[in-house]
N, C-alpha and C positions, 0 to 999 in steps of 0.2 A: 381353556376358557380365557378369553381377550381380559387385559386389564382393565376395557371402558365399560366392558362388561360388567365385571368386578364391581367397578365404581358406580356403575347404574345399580347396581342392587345392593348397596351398602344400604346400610340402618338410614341414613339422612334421606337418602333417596327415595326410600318409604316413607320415612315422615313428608315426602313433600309431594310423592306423588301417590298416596297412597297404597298399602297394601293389592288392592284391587287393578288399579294402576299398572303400579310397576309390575304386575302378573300380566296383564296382556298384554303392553307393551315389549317385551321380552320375554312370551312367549317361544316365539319364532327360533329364536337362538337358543335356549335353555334347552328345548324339544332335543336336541343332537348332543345335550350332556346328562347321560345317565347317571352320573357321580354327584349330580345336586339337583337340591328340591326343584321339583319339574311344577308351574301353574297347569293345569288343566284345562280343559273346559268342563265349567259347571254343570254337575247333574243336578237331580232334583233337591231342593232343598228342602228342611224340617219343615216346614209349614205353618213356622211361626213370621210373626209378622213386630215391627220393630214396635215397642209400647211406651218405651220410655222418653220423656220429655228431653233428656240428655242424653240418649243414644246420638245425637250427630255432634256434639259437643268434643272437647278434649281430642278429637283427633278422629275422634269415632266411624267421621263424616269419609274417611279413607277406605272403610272396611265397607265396602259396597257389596250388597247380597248377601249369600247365606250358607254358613258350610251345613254340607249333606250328613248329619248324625245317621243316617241308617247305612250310608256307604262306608262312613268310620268304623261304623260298631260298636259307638260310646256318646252318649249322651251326655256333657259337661255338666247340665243340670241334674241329672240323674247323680253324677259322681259327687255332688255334695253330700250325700247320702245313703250312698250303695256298700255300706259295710259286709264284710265278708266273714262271719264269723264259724268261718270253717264249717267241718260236719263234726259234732259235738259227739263225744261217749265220754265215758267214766274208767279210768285203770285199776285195775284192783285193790291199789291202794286209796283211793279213792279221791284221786283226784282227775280234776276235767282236761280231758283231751280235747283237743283241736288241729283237726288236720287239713292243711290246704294243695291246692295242686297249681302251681305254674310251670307256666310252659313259657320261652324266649322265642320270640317271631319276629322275622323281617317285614318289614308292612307300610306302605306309601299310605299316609294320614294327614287328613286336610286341618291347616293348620290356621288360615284366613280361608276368606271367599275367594276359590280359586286358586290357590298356593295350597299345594302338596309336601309333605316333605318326608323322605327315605327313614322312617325311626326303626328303631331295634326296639320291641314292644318286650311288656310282660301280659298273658294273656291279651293279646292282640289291642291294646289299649295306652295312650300316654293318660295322666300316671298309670302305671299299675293296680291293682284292686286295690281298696282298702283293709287290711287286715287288720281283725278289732280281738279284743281278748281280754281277758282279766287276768290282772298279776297272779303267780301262783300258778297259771295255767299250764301244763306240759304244751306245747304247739309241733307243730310234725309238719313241714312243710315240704311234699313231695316234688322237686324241681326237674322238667325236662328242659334239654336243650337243642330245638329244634331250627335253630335260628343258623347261620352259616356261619359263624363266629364263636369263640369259645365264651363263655358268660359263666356269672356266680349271682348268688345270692347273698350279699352283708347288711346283718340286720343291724342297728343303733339301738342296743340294749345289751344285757349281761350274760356269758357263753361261754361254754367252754373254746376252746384256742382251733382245737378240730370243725367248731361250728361257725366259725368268722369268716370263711368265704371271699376268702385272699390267696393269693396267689403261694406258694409254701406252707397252707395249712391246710391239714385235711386231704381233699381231693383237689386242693386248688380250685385252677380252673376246670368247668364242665365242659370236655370238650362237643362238636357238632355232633347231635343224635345221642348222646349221653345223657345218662341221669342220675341224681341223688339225693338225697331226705337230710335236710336239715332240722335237728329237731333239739329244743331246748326250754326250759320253765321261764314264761313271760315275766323278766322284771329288768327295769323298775317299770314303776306304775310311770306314765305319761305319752306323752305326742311325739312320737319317732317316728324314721322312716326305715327305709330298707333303699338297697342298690347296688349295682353291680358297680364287681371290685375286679374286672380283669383289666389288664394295659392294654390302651393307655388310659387310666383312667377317666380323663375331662373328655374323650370320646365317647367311652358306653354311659356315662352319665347323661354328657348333651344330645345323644340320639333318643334319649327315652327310656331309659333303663332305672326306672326308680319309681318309688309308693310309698302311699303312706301307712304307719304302722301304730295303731292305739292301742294302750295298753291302759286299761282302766282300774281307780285305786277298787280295791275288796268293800271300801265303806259307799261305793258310790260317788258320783258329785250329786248336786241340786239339780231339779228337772231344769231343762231347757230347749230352746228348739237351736240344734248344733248343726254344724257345715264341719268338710274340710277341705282348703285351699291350701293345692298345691302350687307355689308360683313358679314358674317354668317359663321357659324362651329357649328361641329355635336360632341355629342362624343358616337362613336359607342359601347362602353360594359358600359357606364356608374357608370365610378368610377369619374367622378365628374373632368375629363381631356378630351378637345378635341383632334380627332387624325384626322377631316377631315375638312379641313378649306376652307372657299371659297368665291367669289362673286357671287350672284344668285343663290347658292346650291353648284353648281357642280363644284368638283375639279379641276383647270387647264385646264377647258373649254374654256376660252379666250386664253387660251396659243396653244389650238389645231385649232380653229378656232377665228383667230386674229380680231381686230372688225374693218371695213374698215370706212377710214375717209380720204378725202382730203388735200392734201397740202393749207397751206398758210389759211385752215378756220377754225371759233372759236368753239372751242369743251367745251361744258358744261356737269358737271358731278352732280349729283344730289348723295352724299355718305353719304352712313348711315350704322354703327356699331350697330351692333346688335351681335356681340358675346360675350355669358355665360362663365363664368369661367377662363377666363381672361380678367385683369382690363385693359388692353388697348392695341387696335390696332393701325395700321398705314397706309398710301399711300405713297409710293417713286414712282414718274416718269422719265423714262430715259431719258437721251440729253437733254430735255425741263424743264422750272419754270412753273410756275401756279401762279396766282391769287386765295386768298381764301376768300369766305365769309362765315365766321360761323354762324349758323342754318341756312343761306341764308335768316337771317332778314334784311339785308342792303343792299341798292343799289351800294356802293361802297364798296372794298375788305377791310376785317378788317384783311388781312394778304397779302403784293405784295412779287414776284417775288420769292417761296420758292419749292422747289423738294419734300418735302418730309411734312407731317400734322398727326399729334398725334390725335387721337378718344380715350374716356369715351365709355362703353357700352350706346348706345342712344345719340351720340352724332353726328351730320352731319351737314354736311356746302357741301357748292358749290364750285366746283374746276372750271376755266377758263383757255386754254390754246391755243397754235396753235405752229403746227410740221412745218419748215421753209422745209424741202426736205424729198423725199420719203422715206420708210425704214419701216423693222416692230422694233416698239420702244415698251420694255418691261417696264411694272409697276408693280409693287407688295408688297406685305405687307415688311417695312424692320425689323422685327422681321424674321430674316431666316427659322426657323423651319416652319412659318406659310405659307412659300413662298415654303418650298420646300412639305408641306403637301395639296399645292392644291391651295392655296390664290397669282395665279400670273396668268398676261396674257401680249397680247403685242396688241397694235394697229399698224392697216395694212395702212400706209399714201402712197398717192398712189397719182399719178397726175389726173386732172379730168378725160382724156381719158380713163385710165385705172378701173376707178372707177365700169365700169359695171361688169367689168373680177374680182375685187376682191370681189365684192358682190357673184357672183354664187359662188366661189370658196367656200364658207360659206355656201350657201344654201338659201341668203336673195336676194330680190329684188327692183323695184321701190318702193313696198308699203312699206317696212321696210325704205326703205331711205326718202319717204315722212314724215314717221311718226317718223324718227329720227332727222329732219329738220325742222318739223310743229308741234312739242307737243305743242306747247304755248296755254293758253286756251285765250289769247288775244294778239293782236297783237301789235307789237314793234311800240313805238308812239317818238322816238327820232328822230334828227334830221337826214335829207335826208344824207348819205354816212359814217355815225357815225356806 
């Protein structure tokens, strides 16, 4: 690949000619390089249509059109949501099993409108499923490795040295068509992920190789309606710079459809950094503070009343909050570049009545709201009105 090449598709050159942009215009040349994220042309898109007052704002106005969720096989909105809580039994002893199955896949995934890009998936999907659990749990996580690449599973929580999923423990690496069962008691309690640990490492990380992994205390938290954003960035010609930044993949997708939440109730955020190549992200939220709990190991906030929270690559905590009146209120990275390359969105607070009309306007329903309401894998044991 030409170095003008290069240099048209660095990070700046998105920001200036947009995502959408710079994907047709270097088209033509990418097309003859199978080694980096190829643009396409657009198939059909979700069918949602842009609702938000500041969808063209911040940068937004770049990401022209619409990536195709049914040609991904993942719905970004849907991933707020889509906890995985294994297939549930009881061991003799009598405590709760949870067994999961991934699998490692190669898979071209649209990352902007029109911009593809070569990931190493878990279960065909950037992130990975959500795997949710309650401390105490045994978990059994069946791994194949069907991808062309040797791959692991290292979960961020507490294991024997055989279950770490590094390179010289255990089975190491998995190699291609290979399989094995990670399996160990979920603790501690909070917001971790998981991710492959084979070399080089900052590669199977930045292709796609990571999820999120909740681990919930035994006493419950307080009800709420919870998310989990995973922030993530791509870098589409791979000179070692990302130029597509995001939560759940895809660029400015909370910014085109805003993510509907009620007045007056507590919104739990489950946030995990997971971007290569730069040493640290961030979350600013508009009009409102937040409450933080870092890794989400503590029942009480190890940070009150702050707008904005600094992330390490692999770093997350739990954000708490509640919007006093309606409005769509934006949040985004405040590294600007990262916000206007894709890493921003807004949430849609709406009064109760109106909550059904903001849900279709997104394309979500009762089941998305129960499961945005009820992820808890146990239920809140505080006191009555608390």
């Amino acid at each position: 690949m030409s170095q003008s090449m290069r240099r048209f598709l660095s990070r700046r050159d998105f920001l200036r000619a947009g995502a959408a942009g710079a994907a047709g215009l270097a088209g033509a040349a990418l097309l003859s390089q199978p080694s980096i994220a190829r643009p396409l042309a657009q198939g059909p898109g979700s069918g949602h249509t842009d609702h938000s007052p500041y969808a063209m704002e911040h940068g937004a106005a770049g990401m022209v059109g619409e990536v195709d969720n049914v040609r991904n096989g993942f719905d970004p909105m849907q991933m707020l949501v889509d906890w995985d809580y294994g297939q549930v039994s009881t061991l003799a002893s009598g405590q709760t099993l949870r067994e999961y199955s991934i699998v490692a896949v190669d898979k071209d995934i649209e990352i902007a409108p029109g911009v593809f890009f070569p990931a190493w998936t878990y279960n065909g999907r950037v992130p990975g499923p959500t795997i949710r659990c309650t401390e105490g749990d045994h978990i059994r996580i069946k791994f194949v490795n069907a991808s062309v690449h040797p791959h692991t599973l290292h979960f961020h929580g507490v294991h024997p040295f055989e279950m770490d999923g590094v390179p010289g423990a255990g089975p190491g690496e998995i190699a291609t068509g290979q399989r094995f069962t990670y399996e160990f008691d979920a603790e501690p309690f909070g917001c971790h992920l998981y991710h492959c640990h084979a070399n080089p490492l900052k590669r199977h990380i930045h292709k796609g190789l990571y999820g999120a992994f909740i681990v919930d205390p035994k006493a419950g938290r307080p009800p709420a309606r919870e998310f989990v954003m995973v922030m993530n960035a791509f870098d589409t010609n791979f000179d070692g710079e990302n130029e597509v930044y995001a939560v759940n993949t895809v660029g400015h997708v909370y910014a085109r459809r805003p993510i509907p939440a009620q007045v007056g109730e507590l919104i739990r955020l489950y946030l995990i950094n997971i971007v290569e190549f730069d040493p640290i992200n961030s979350f600013h939220l508009h009009a409102e503070f937040f409450n933080y709990y870092d890794h989400g190991t503590t029942l009480e906030p190890t940070l009150r009343t702050v707008d904005t929270i600094i992330q390490a690559q692999a770093q997350r905590g739990i954000l708490e909050f509640r919007y006093r009146w309606p409005g769509q209120y934006m949040y985004h990275a405040h590294i600007s570049e990262f916000a206007e390359l894709g890493w921003m969105g807004n949430f849609n607070i709406v009064q109760p009545v109106d909550f059904p009309a903001a849900l279709a306007q997104v394309g979500m329903d009762e089941t998305w709201d129960r499961r945005s309401t009820g992820g808890a894998t146990v239920p809140w044991r505080g006191e009555a009105g608390s």
